[in-house]
N, C-alpha and C positions, 0 to 999 in steps of 0.2 A: 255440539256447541263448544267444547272443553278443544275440540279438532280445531274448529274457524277459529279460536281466539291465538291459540298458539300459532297458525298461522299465518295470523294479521301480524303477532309481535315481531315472528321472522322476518316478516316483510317492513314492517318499520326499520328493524335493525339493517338490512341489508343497503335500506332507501339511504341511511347513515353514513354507513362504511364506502357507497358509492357516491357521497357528496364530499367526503373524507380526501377520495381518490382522485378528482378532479379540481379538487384545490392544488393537491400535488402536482397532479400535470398541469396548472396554471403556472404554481411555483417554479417549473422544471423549465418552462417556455421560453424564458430568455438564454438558460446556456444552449438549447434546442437554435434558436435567433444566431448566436454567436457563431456553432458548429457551420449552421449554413450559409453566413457571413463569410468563414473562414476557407468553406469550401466553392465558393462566388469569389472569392477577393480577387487583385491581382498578383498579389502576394504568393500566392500556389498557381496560378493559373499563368499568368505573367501579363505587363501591363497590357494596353490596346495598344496599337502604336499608330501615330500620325504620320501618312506616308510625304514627302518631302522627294519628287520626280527632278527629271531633267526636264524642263520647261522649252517652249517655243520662244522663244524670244526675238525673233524674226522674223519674217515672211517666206526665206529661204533658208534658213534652219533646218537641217536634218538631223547634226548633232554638234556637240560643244566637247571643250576642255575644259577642266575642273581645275582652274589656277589657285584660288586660298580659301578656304577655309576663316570667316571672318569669327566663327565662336565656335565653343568648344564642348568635349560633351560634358553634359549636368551642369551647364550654363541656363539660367531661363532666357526666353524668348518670346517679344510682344511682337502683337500683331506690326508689320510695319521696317522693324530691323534688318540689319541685314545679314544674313546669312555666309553666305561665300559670294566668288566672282566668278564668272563663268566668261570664256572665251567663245562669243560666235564668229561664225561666218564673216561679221564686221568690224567687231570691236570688243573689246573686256565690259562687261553689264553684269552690276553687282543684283543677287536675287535676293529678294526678300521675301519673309516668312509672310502668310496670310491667317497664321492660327497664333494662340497665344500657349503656350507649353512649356516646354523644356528639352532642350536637343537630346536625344539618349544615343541615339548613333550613328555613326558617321561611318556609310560603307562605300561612299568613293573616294579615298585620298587624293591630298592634291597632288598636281600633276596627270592626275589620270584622262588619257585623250581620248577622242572618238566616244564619247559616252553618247547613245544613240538615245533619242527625246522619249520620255518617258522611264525611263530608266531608274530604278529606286537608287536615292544616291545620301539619303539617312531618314533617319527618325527619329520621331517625336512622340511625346508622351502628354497629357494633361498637367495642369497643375495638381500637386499635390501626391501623384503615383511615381512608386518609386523608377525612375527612369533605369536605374541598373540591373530592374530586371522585366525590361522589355521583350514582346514578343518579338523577335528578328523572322519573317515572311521568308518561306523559303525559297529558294531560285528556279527560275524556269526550269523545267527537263529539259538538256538537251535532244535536239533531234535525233534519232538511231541512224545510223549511219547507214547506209543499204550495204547487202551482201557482194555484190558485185565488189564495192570499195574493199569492201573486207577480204573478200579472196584475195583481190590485187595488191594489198600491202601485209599478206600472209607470208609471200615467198623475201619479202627483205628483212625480215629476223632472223639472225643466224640459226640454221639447224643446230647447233652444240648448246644454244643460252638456253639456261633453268628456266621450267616452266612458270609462268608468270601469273596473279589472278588477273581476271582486268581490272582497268583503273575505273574508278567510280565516276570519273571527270574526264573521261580522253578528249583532249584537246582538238582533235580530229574529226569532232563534230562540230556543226556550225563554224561561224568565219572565228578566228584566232583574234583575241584580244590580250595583250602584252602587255607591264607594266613597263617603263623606260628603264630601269634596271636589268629586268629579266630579258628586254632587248636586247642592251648592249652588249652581255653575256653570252648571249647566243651568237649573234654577229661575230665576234672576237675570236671565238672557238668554232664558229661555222659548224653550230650545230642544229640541225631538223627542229623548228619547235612544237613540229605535230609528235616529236617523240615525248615530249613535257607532260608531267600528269598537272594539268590545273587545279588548283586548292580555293584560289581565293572568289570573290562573290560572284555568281554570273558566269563565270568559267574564264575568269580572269587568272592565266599565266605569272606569277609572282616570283619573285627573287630567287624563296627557298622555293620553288618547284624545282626552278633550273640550277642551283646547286647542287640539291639532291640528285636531279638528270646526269652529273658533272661525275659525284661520284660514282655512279652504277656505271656509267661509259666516258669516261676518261679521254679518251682519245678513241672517237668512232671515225669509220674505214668505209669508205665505200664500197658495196660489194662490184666486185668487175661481171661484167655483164655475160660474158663468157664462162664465169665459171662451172664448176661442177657443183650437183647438190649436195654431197657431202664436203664440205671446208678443208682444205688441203693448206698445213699452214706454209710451203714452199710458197703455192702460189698466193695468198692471200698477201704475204708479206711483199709480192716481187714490185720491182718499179714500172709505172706505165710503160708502154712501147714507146722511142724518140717518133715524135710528130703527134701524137694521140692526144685530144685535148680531155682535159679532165672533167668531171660532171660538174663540177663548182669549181669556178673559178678562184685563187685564193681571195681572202680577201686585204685592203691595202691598210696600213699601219700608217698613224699620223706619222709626221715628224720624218716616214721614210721613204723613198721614191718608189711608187707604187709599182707592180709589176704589169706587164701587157696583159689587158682583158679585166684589171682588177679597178674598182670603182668604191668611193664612198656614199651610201646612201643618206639624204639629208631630208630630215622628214618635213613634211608639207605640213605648214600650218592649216587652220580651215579658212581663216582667209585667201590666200594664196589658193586651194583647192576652188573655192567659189571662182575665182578672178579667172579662173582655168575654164571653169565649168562655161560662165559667163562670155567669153572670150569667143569658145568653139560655137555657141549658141547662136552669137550675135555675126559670127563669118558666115555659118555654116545656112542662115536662115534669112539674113538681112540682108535683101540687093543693097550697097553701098555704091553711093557716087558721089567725086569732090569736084569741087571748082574753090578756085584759089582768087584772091585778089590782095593787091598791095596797099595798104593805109600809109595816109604821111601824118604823121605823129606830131611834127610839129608845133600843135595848137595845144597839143594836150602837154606838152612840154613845158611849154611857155606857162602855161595857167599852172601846172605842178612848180613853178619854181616860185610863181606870184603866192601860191597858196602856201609853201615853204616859209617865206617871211612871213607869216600872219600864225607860225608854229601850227600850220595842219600840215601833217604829213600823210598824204595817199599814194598809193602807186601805180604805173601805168592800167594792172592787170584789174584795179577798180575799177578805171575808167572803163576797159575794157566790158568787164560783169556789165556796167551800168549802162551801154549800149546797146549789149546786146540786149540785155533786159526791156527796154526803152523799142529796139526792134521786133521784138516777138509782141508788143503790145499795139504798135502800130500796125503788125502782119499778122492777127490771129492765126491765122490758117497754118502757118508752122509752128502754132504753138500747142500740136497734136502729140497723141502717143498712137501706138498699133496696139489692139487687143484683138483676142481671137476672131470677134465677127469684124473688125474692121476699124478706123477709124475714129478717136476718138479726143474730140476737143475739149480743151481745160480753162478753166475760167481764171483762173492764177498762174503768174509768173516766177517759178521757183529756180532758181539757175546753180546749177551741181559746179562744184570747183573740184579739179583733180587735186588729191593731197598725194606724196609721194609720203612713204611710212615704212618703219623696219618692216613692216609684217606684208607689207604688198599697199596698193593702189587702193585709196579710198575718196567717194564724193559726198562731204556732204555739203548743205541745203541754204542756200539763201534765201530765205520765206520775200517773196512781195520785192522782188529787187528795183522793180520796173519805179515801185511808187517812194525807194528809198533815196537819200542821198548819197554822195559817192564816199562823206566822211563816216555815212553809216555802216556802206556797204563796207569798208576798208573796216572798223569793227569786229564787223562782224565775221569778216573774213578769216580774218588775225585768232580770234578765241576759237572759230573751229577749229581752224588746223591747228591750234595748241591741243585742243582736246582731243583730233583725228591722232596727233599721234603719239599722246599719251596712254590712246584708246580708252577712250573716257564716253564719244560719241555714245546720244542716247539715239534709239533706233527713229522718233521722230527727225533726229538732225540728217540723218541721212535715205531714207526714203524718200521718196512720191516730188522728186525731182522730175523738171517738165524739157532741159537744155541744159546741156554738160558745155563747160571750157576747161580746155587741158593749154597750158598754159610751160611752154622749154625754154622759150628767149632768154632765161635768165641762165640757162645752161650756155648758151651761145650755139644753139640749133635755129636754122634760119628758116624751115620751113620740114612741115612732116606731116603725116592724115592719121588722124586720131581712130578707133575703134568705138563704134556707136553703142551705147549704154541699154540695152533692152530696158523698158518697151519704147524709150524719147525715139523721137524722130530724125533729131544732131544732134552736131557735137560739134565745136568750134576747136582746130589746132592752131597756135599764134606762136609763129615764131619770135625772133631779136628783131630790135629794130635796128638797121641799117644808115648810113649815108650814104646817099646817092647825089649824083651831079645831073643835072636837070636842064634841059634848055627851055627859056620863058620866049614864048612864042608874041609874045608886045614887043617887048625891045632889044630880042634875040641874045640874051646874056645868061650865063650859066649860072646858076644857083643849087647849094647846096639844099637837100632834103631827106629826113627820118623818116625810111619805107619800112613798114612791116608787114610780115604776109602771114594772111590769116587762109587758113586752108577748112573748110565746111565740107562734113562729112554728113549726110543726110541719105535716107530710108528711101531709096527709088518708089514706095507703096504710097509715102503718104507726100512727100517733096518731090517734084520732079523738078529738071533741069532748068527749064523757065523761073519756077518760084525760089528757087535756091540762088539764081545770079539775082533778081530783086532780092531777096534778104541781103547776099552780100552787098549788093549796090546802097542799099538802105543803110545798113550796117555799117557802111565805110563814111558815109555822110553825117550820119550821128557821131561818127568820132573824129571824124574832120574839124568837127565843127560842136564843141562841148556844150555850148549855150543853148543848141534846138534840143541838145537833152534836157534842160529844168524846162524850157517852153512846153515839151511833150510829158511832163508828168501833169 
């Protein structure tokens, strides 16, 4: 009895001291909360980061130029702002942010070309985490280079140079990307820049790599192809043989008269490269055929000077749009594009204008020409090509054109065949217009006349030679004669 009582009171006492202990660890539970807060945070861990790509921003986009930088980092940024400007294939198009955050880093500078789409080009953080210690995503591996390559540029390190570890970045794998600094440098000193150890993001080639290169090899030598394997410095130092051309041509210095074989390389915008692309595509794929006819301008002359006093000013090249526009609505059938199965008809008349631009040839878009007037179309003409070459164009002003006019008369070119636009079907070239002397077949007397020659460049797939002289026959009628243009809208 004297046993069970002692060991009931034990066991009360112990029931105590363990409701004691788990006060304690309630009490304990928040710096417990805190620790694993601390070890959760971004704060040790480092923030999330919002990835911020190279965008498509065209249909023919492959990749862009990173021109400004329009904020900066631990700047906030709402949904909607705008970010930097990006140079495509068409035109400068400022990108905007779709998150609401705060910029933490900016890992393509401006200037940086050829940024290939998708391409991390900075980051972003949430509201509230601290952006300066964001997590920065590390860079793709480059690809291994195969051993073949590697044997092959074994034997052009001098046998005598100290042994080297390799570079963690050799530039020598995947294609070489360059900053325009670290270009110019190289070019200047015509130095290899598969020699360059790359530092910067993505195996981006930087300023200080090719410095650093500058110093370790100062003045690098071509080895002569003849030589022996051990470096014999007679011959290393001797001059080529006379007549022997050299492996690299020098290369040529502004300002001084270049030497035979010596060239300066000017690099290709991505416009210009598109224009190239576009170019070989549209010879190389598009049977092209023209027929030419002469317009007499005269009426539309007469009516531009009527309209002059009344302070509208248009110019031939509207009348012109508003014609042709006016004829593709009369002719649907050439108001087709070519797609891969074949043939295919547009219910809208959109009519591309050539703009001439520092950066290369751009069209863009006169929406509904057919149903506009010629004070509107001259409008609307005038603020594109302010904006075509400002490079301002947004990518709806210049796509899903249905009929291109390239337009030289004003150069004093009397007649030339334009290159068809993939996938339009034509393309109208309109030369100057001329005086010509005319015999009037009523009362046999000579009269003076304003001919211009319009030259149609059309897709042998979807225009053939019959429906091409109707368009132009059409087409010269309509502008003969300005007034069955408002009759036909």
């Amino acid at each position: 009895m004297a046993a069970s009582l002692r060991l009931g009171r034990q066991g009360v006492l112990f029931g105590l001291k363990l409701s004691h202990f788990n006060k304690c660890l309630w009490a304990t539970r928040p710096w417990q909360e805190h620790v694993r807060h601390l070890f959760q945070s971004p704060w040790l861990l480092g923030a999330s980061p919002l990835k911020v790509q190279m965008p498509a921003l065209s249909p023919t986009m492959e990749e862009g130029n990173l021109v400004k930088w329009l904020k900066k980092e631990g700047e906030p940024v709402a949904a909607g702002d705008a970010l930097c400007e990006i140079e495509t294939d068409k035109a400068v198009v400022t990108l905007e942010s779709n998150e609401d955050g705060i910029l933490a880093k900016i890992l393509m500078e401006e200037g940086s070309r050829n940024v290939r789409l998708g391409t991390l080009i900075a980051l972003m953080v949430e509201e509230g985490q601290d952006w300066k210690q964001v997590e920065i995503p590390a860079p793709d591996a480059p690809a291994a280079a195969p051993p073949a390559t590697q044997a092959a540029a074994a034997p052009v390190v001098p046998a005598a140079a100290p042994a080297r570890s390799p570079p963690l970045k050799p530039a020598t794998s995947g294609p070489l990307r360059l900053s325009p600094a670290a270009r110019h440098i190289l070019d200047t000193h015509g130095i290899d820049p598969k020699l360059a150890i790359a530092t910067g993001p993505r195996g981006l080639i930087t300023k200080e790599d090719v410095l650093n290169l500058l110093k370790t090899s100062p003045a690098p030598k071509a080895t002569p192809a003849m030589a022996a394997p051990s470096p014999v410095p007679t011959r290393a130092t001797a001059p080529p043989a006379p007549g022997s051309r050299p492996n690299i041509p020098p290369l040529s210095v502004p300002g001084k008269p270049g030497a035979p074989g010596t060239f300066t390389e000017v690099p290709a915008s991505n416009v210009r490269r598109i224009i190239a692309q576009r170019l070989t595509q549209s010879k190389t794929t598009i049977p092209h055929a023209y027929a030419s006819v002469d317009c007499d301008m005269a009426a539309v002359m007469r009516l531009r000077k009527d309209l002059a006093k009344e302070q509208i000013k248009v110019s031939v090249n509207d009348f012109i749009i508003k014609a042709a526009a006016v004829t593709l609505k009369e002719m649907p059938e050439v108001n087709v594009t070519w797609s891969g199965d074949g043939p295919r008809a547009l219910d809208s008349v959109h009519i591309a204008i050539a703009v001439a631009t520092d950066k290369g040839l751009i069209t863009p878009i006169i929406k509904d020409a057919a149903d506009k007037g010629v004070q509107e179309i001259s409008a609307n003409a005038k603020a594109l090509a302010l904006k075509a070459r400002d490079g301002k164009l947004l990518p709806e002003e210049y796509q899903g054109g249905s009929f291109s006019i390239s337009n030289l008369g004003m150069f004093g070119i009397s007649g030339f065949s334009a290159v068809i636009n993939p996938p339009q079907a034509c393309i109208l070239a309109v030369g100057t217009s001329r005086a010509v002397l005319r015999l009037c077949e009523d009362d046999q007397t000579l009269s003076t006349h304003q001919l211009m020659t319009v030259t149609l460049s059309s897709d042998g797939r979807l225009v053939d030679d019959e429906l091409a002289s109707r368009f132009l026959d059409k087409f010269r009628t309509n502008l003969e004669k300005p007034q069955r243009m408002a009759l036909a809208c």
